[in-house]
C-alpha positions in Angstrom: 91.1 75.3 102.5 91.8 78.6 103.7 89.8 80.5 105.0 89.4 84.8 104.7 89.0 87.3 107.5 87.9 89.4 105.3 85.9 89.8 102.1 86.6 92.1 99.2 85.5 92.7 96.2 88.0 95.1 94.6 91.9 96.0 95.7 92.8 99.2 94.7 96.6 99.7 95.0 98.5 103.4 94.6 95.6 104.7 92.5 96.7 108.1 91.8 94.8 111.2 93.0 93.3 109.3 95.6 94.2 110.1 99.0 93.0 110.2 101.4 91.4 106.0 100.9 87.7 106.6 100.0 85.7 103.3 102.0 84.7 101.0 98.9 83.8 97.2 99.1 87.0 96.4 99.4 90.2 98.0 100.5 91.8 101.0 98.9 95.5 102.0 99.9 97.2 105.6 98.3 101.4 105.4 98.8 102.7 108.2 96.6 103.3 111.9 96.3 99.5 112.7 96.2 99.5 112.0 100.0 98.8 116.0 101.3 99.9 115.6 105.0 98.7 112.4 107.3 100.8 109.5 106.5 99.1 107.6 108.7 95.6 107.2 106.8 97.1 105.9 103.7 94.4 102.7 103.4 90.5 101.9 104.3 90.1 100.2 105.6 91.7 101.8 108.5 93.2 98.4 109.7 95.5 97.6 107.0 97.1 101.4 108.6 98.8 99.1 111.0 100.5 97.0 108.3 101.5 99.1 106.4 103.2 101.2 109.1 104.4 97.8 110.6 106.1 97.1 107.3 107.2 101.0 106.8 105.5 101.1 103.8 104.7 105.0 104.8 107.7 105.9 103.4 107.6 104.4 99.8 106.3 106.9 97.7 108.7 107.8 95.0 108.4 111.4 95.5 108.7 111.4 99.3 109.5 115.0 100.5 111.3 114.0 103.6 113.6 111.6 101.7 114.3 113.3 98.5 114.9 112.0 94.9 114.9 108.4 94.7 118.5 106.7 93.3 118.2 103.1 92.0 118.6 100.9 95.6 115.2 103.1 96.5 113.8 102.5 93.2 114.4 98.9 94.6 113.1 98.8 97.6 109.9 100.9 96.7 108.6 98.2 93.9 109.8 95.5 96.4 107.8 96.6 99.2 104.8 97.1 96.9 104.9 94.2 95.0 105.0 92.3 98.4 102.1 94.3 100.3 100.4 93.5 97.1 101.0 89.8 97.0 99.9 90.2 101.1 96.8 91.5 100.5 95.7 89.3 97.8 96.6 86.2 99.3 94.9 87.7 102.7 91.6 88.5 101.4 89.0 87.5 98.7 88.7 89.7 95.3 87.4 90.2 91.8 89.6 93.1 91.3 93.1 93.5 91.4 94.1 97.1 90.6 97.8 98.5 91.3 99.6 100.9 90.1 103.7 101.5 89.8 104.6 105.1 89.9 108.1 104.5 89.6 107.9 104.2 85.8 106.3 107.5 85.6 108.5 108.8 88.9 112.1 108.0 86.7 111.2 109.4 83.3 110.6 112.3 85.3 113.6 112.6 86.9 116.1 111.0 85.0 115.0 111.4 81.6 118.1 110.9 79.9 119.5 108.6 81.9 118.7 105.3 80.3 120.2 102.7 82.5 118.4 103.8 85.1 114.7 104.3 83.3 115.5 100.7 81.4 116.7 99.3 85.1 113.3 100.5 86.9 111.2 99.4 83.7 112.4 95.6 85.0 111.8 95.9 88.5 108.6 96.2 87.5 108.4 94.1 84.6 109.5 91.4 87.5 107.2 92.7 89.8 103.9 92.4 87.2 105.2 88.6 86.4 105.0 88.1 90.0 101.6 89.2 90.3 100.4 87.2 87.2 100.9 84.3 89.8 97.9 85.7 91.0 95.4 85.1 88.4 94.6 81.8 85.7 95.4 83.2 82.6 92.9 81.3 80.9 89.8 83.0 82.7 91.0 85.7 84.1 91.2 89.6 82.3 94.6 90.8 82.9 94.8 94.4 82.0 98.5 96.3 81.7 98.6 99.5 80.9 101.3 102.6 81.0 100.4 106.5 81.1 103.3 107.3 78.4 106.0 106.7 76.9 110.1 106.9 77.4 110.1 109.0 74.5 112.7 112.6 74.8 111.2 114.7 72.4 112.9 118.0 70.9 109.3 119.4 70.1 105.8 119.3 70.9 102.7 119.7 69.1 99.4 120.8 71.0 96.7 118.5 70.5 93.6 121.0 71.1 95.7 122.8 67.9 95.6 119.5 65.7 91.5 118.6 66.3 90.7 122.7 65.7 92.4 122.3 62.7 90.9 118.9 61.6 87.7 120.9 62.8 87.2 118.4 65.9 87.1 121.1 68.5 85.7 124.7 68.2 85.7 126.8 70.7 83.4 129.6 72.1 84.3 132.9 71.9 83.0 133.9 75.0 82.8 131.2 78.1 79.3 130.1 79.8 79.2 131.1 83.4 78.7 128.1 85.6 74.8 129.5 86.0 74.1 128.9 82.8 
């Protein structure tokens, strides 16, 4: 039986907007462009620094300014590095929850959005990666939770949402705003 040097109860992977790592009961870790300018505190706790610097995962945000737009061998090694510091850390230390996030889907519709080789090719590095993680869990008790932000989707127009619910008469809005004393 193996035993854990540590003991968590969440692992929060790449959650966006959330650098710098906030201390939780468990360890928190922030790899992509949201990092404002110290690589070197990208996880609480502050231990796991030393990894991930040992490992260079400092450098595999998908928007990293020093290295420039990402091409498909660093679309690569960005969801192979992530998928293996996150297979790392769960087999390192005890959880409940297992919560990563992939940028790179959201990263390449971004930047090469007609471009569907490359979108479709990214899509099942981490369709791979997500099957690897599965590993992780038993189906059969455990809640497995997938989820995307958007779509692939190139539209040719757009239709503002606050416009559809004032005209279902779901929104209304004031004519003049409260002050933030009110």
């Amino acid at each position: 039986q193996r035993e854990f040097s540590l003991i968590f109860h969440d692992i929060i992977i790449n959650l966006p907007f959330t650098w710098p790592p906030k201390k939780i009961n468990g360890l928190m870790t922030c790899f992509d462009w949201a990092i404002i300018n110290d690589e070197s505190r990208l996880a609480e706790p502050s231990s796991i620094n030393t990894y991930i610097e040992d490992n260079s995962l400092n450098r595999i945000a998908s928007f990293h300014p020093e290295l420039g737009n990402p091409d498909l061998e660093r679309y690569r090694e960005i969801v192979q590095k992530q998928t293996q510091f996150t297979l790392d850390m769960a087999q390192q230390f005890k959880w409940e929850l297992l919560f990563v996030v992939f940028m790179v889907t959201d990263s390449v519709i971004h930047l090469y959005p007609a471009r569907k080789q490359i979108v479709n090719e990214v899509y099942r590095l981490v369709d791979t990666a997500v099957g690897q993680l599965l590993n992780l869990v038993d189906l059969r008790k455990d809640r497995v939770f997938i989820t995307s932000d958007h779509g692939t989707k190139i539209f040719d127009r757009v239709y503002p949402v606050p416009a559809f619910f004032r005209e279902q008469r779901l929104l209304r809005l004031k004519t003049t705003p409260r002050s933030s004393a009110e």
